[in-house]
NUKEDO-919747 format. One record per residue: x, y, z of N, C-alpha, C in turn; residue number from 1. Coordinates in steps of 0.1 Angstrom, whole numbers, plus 5000, padded with zeros to 4 digits. Example, Ala and Ser with C-alpha at 12.3 -4.5 7.8 and 13.67 -1.06 7.14 Angstrom:
BEGIN
<pt><n_c1>5132</n_c1><n_c2>4943</n_c2><n_c3>5078</n_c3><ca_c1>5123</ca_c1><ca_c2>4955</ca_c2><ca_c3>5078</ca_c3><c_c1>5132</c_c1><c_c2>4967</c_c2><c_c3>5078</c_c3><n>1</n></pt>
<pt><n_c1>5128</n_c1><n_c2>4978</n_c2><n_c3>5071</n_c3><ca_c1>5137</ca_c1><ca_c2>4989</ca_c2><ca_c3>5071</ca_c3><c_c1>5129</c_c1><c_c2>5000</c_c2><c_c3>5079</c_c3><n>2</n></pt>
This chain:
BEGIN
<pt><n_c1>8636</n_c1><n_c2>6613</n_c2><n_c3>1647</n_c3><ca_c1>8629</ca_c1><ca_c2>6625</ca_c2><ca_c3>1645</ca_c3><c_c1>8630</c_c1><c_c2>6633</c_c2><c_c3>1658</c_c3><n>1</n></pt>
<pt><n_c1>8633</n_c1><n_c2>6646</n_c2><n_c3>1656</n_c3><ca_c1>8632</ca_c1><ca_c2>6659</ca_c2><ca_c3>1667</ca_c3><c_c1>8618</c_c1><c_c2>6662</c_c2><c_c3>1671</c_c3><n>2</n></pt>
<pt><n_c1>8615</n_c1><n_c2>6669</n_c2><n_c3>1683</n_c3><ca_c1>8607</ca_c1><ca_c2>6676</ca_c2><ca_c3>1684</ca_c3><c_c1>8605</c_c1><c_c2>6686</c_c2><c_c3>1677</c_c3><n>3</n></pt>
<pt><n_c1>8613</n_c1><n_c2>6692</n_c2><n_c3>1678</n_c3><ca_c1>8616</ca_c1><ca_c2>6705</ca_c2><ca_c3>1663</ca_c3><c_c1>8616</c_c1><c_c2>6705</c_c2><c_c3>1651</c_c3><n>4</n></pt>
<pt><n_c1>8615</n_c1><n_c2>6688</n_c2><n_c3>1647</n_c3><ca_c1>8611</ca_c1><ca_c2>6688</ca_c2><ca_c3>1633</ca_c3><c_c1>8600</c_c1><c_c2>6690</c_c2><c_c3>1626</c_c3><n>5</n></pt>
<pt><n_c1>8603</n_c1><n_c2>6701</n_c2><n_c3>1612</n_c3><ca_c1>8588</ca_c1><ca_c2>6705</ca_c2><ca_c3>1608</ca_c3><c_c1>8587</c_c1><c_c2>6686</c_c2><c_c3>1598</c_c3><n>6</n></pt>
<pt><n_c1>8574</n_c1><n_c2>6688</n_c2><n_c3>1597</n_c3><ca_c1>8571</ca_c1><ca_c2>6677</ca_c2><ca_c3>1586</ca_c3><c_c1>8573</c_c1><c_c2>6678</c_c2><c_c3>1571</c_c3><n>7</n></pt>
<pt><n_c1>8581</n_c1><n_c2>6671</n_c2><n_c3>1564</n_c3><ca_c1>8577</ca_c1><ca_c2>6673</ca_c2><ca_c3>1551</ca_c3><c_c1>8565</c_c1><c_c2>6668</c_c2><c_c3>1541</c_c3><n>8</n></pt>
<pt><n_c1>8556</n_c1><n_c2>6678</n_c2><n_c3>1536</n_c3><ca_c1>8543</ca_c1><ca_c2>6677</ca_c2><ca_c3>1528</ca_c3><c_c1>8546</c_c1><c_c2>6665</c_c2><c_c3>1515</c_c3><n>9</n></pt>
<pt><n_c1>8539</n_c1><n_c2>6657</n_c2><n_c3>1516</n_c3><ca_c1>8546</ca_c1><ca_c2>6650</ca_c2><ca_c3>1503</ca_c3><c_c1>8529</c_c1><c_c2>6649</c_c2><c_c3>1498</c_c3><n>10</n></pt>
<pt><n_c1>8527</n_c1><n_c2>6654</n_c2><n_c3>1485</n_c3><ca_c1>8520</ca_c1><ca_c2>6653</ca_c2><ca_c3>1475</ca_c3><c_c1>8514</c_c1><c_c2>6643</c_c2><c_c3>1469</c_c3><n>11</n></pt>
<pt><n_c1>8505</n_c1><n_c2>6638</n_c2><n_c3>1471</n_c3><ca_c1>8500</ca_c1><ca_c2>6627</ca_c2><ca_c3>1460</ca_c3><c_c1>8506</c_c1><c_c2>6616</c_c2><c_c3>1465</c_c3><n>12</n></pt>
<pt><n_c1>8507</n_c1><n_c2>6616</n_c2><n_c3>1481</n_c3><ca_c1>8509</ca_c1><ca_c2>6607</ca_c2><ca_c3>1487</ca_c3><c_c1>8506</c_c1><c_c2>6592</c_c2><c_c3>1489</c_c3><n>13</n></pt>
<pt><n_c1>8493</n_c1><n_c2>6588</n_c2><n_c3>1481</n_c3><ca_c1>8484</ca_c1><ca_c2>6572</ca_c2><ca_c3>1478</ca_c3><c_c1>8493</c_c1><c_c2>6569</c_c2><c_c3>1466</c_c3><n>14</n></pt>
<pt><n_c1>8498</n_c1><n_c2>6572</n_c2><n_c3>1457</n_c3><ca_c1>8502</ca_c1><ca_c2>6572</ca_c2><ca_c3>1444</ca_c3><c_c1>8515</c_c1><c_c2>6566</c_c2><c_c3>1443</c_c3><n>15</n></pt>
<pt><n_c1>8519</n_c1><n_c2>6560</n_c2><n_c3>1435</n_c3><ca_c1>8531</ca_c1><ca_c2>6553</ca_c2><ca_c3>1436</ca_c3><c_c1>8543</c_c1><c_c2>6557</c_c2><c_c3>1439</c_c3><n>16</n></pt>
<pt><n_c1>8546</n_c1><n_c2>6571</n_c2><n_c3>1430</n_c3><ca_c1>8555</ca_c1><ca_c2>6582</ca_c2><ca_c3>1435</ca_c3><c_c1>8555</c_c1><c_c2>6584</c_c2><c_c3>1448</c_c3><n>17</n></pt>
<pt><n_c1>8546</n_c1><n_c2>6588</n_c2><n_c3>1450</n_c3><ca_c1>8544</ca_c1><ca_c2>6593</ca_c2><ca_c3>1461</ca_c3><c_c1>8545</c_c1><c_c2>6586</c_c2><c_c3>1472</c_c3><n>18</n></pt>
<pt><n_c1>8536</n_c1><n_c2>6571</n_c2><n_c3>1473</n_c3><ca_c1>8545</ca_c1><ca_c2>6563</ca_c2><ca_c3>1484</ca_c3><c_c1>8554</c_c1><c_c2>6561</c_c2><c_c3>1483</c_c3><n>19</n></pt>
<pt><n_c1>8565</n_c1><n_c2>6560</n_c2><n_c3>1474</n_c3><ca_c1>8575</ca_c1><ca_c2>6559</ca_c2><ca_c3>1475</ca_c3><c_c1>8586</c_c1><c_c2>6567</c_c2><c_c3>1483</c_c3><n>20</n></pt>
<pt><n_c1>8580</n_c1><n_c2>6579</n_c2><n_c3>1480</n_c3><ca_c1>8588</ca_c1><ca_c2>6593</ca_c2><ca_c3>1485</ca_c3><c_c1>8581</c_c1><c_c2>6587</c_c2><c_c3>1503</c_c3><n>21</n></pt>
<pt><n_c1>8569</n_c1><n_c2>6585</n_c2><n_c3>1506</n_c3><ca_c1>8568</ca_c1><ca_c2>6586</ca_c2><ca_c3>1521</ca_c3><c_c1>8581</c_c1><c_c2>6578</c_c2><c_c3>1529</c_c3><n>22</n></pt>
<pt><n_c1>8576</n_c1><n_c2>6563</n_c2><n_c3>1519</n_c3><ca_c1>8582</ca_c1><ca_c2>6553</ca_c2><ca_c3>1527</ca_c3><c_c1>8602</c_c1><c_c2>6556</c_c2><c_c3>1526</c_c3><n>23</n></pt>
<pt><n_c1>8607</n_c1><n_c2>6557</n_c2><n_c3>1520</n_c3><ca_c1>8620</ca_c1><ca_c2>6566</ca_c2><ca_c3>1516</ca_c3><c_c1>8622</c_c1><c_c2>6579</c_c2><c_c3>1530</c_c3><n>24</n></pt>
<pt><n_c1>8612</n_c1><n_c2>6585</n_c2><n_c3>1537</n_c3><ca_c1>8618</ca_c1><ca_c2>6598</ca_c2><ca_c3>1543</ca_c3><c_c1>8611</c_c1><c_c2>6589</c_c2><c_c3>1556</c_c3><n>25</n></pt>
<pt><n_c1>8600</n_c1><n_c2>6584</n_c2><n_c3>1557</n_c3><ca_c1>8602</ca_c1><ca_c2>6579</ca_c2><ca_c3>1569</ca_c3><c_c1>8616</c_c1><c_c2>6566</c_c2><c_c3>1569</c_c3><n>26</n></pt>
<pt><n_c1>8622</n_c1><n_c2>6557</n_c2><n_c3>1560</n_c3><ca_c1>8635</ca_c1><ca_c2>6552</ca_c2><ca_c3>1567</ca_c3><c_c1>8647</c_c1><c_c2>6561</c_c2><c_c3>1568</c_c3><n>27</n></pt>
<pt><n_c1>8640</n_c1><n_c2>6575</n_c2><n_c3>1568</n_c3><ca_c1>8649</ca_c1><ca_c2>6587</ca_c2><ca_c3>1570</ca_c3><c_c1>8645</c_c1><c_c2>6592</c_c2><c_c3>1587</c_c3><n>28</n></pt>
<pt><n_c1>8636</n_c1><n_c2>6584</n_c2><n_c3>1592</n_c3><ca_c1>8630</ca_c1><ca_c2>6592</ca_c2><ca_c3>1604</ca_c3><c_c1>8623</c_c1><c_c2>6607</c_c2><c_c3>1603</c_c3><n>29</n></pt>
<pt><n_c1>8617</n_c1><n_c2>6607</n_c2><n_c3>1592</n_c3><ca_c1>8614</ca_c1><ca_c2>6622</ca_c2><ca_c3>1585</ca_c3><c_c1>8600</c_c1><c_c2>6623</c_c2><c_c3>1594</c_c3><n>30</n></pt>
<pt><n_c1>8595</n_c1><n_c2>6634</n_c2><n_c3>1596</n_c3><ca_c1>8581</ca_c1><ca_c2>6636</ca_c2><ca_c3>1600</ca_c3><c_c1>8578</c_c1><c_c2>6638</c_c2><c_c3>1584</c_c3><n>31</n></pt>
<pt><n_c1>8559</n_c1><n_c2>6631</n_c2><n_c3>1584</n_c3><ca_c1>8557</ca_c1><ca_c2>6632</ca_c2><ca_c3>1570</ca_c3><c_c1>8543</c_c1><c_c2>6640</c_c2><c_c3>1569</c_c3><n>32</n></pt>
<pt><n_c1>8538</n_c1><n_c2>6648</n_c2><n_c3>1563</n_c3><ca_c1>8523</ca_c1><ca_c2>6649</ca_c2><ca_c3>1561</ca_c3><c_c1>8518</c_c1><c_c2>6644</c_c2><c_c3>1549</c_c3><n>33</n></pt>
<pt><n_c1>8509</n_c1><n_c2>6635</n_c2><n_c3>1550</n_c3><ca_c1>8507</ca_c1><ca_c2>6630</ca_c2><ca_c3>1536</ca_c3><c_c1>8497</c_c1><c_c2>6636</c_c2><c_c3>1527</c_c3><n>34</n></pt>
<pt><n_c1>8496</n_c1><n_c2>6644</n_c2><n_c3>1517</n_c3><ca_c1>8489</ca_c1><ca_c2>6652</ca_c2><ca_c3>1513</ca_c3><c_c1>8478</c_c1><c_c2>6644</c_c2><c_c3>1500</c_c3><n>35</n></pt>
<pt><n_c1>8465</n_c1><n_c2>6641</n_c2><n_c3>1503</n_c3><ca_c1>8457</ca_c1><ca_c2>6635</ca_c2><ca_c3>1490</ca_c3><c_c1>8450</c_c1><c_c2>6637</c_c2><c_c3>1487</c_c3><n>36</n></pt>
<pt><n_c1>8441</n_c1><n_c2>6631</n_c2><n_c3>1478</n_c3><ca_c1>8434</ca_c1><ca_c2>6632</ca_c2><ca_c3>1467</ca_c3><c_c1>8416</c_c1><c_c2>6637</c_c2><c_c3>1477</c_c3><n>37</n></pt>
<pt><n_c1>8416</n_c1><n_c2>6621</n_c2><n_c3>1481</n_c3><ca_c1>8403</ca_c1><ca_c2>6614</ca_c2><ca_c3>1488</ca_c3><c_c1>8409</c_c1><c_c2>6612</c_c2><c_c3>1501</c_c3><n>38</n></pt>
<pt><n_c1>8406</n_c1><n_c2>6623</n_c2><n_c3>1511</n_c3><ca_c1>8408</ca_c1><ca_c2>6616</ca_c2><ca_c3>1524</ca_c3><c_c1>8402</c_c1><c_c2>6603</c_c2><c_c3>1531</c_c3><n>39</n></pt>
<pt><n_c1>8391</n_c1><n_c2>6597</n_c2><n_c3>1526</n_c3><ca_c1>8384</ca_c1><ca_c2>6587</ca_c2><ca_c3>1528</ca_c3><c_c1>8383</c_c1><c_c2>6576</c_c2><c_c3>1520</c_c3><n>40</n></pt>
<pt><n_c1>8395</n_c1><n_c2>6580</n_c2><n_c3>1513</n_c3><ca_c1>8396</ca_c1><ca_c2>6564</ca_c2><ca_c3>1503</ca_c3><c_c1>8402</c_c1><c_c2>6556</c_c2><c_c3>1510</c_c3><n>41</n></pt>
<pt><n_c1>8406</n_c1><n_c2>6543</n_c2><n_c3>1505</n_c3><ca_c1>8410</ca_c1><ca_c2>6531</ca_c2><ca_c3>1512</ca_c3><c_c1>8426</c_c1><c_c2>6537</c_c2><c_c3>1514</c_c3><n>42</n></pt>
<pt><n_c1>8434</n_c1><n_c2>6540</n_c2><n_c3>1503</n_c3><ca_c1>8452</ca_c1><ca_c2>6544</ca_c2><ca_c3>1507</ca_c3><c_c1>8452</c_c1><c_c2>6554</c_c2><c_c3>1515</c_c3><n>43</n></pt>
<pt><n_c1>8442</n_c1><n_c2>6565</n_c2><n_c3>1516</n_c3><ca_c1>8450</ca_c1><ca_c2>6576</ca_c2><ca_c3>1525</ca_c3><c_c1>8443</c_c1><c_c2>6568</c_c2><c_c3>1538</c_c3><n>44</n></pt>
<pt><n_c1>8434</n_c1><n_c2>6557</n_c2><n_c3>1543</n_c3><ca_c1>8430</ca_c1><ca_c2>6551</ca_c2><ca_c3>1558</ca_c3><c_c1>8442</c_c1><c_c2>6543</c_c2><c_c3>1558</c_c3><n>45</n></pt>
<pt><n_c1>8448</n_c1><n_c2>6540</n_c2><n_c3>1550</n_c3><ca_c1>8459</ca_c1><ca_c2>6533</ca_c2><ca_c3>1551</ca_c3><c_c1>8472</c_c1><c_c2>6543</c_c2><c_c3>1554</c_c3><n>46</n></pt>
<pt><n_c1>8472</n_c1><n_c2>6550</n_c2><n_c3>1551</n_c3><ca_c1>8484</ca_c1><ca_c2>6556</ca_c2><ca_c3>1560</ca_c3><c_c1>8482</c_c1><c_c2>6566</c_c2><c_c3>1570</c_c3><n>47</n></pt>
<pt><n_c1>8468</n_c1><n_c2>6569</n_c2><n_c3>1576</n_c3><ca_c1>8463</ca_c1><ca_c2>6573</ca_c2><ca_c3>1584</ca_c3><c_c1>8461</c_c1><c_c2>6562</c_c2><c_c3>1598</c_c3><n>48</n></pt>
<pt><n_c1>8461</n_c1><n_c2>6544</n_c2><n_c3>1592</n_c3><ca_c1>8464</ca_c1><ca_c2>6535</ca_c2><ca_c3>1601</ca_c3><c_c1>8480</c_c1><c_c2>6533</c_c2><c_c3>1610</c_c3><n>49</n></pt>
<pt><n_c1>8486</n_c1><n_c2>6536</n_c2><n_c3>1598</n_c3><ca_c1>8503</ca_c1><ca_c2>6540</ca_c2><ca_c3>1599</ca_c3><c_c1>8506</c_c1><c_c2>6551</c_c2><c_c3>1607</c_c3><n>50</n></pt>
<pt><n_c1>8496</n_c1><n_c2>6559</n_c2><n_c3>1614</n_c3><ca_c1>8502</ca_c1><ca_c2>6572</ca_c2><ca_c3>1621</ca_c3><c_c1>8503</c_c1><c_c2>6583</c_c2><c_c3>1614</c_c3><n>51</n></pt>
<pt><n_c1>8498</n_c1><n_c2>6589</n_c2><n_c3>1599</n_c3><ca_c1>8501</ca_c1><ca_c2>6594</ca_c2><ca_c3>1594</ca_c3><c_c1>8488</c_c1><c_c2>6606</c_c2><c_c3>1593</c_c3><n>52</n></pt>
<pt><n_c1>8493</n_c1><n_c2>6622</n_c2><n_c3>1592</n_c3><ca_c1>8482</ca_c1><ca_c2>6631</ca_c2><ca_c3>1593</ca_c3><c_c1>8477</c_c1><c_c2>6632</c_c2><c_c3>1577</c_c3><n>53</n></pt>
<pt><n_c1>8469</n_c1><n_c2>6628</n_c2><n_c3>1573</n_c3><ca_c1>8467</ca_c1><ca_c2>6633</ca_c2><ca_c3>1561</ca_c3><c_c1>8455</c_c1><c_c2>6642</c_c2><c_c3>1555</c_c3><n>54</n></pt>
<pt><n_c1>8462</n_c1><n_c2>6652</n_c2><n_c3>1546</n_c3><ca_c1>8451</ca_c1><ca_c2>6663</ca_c2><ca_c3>1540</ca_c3><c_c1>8447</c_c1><c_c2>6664</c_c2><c_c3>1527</c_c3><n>55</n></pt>
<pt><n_c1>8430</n_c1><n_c2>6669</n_c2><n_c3>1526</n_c3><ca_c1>8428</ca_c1><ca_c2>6667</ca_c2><ca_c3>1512</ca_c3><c_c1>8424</c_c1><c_c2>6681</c_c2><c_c3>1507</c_c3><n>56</n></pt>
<pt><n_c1>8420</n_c1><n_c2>6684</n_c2><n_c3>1495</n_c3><ca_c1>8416</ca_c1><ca_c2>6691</ca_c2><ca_c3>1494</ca_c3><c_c1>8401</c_c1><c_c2>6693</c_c2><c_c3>1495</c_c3><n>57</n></pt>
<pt><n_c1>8391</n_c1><n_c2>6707</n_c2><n_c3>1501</n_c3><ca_c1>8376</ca_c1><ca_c2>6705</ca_c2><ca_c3>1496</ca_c3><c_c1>8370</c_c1><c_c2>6701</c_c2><c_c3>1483</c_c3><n>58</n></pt>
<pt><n_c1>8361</n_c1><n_c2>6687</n_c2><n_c3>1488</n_c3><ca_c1>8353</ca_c1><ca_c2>6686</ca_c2><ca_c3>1479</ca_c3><c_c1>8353</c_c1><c_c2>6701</c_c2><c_c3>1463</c_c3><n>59</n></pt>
<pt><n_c1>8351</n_c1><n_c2>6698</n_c2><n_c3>1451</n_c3><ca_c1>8349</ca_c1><ca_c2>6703</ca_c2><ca_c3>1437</ca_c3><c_c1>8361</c_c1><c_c2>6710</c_c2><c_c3>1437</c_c3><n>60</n></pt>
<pt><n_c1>8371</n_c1><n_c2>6710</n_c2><n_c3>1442</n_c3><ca_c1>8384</ca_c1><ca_c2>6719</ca_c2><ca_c3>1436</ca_c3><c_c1>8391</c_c1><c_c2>6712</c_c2><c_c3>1428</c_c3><n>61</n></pt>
């Protein structure tokens, strides 16, 4: 990974798809943002353990 590299947003990041796509672009050395559901649930602390920035959306959307 560059300094210059933007991160790519991966969606629904806790989700099976979706880790999949993380784990896949980081053995790409990808910068990742992990985008989810429940920022306080157990899978997004889990890849927030992993170094990972993750965003939810506000509460009732």
């Amino acid at each position: 990974m560059t300094d210059l590299q933007q991160p790519v947003a991966v969606i629904g990041a806790t989700g099976q798809q979706g880790g999949g796509v993380v784990d896949a672009l980081l053995a790409q050395e990808q910068a990742v943002r992990a985008l989810v559901r429940d920022a306080e649930g157990t899978r997004a602390r889990a890849l927030r353990a992993r170094g990972f920035a993750t965003s939810a959306p506000p509460r009732g959307c």
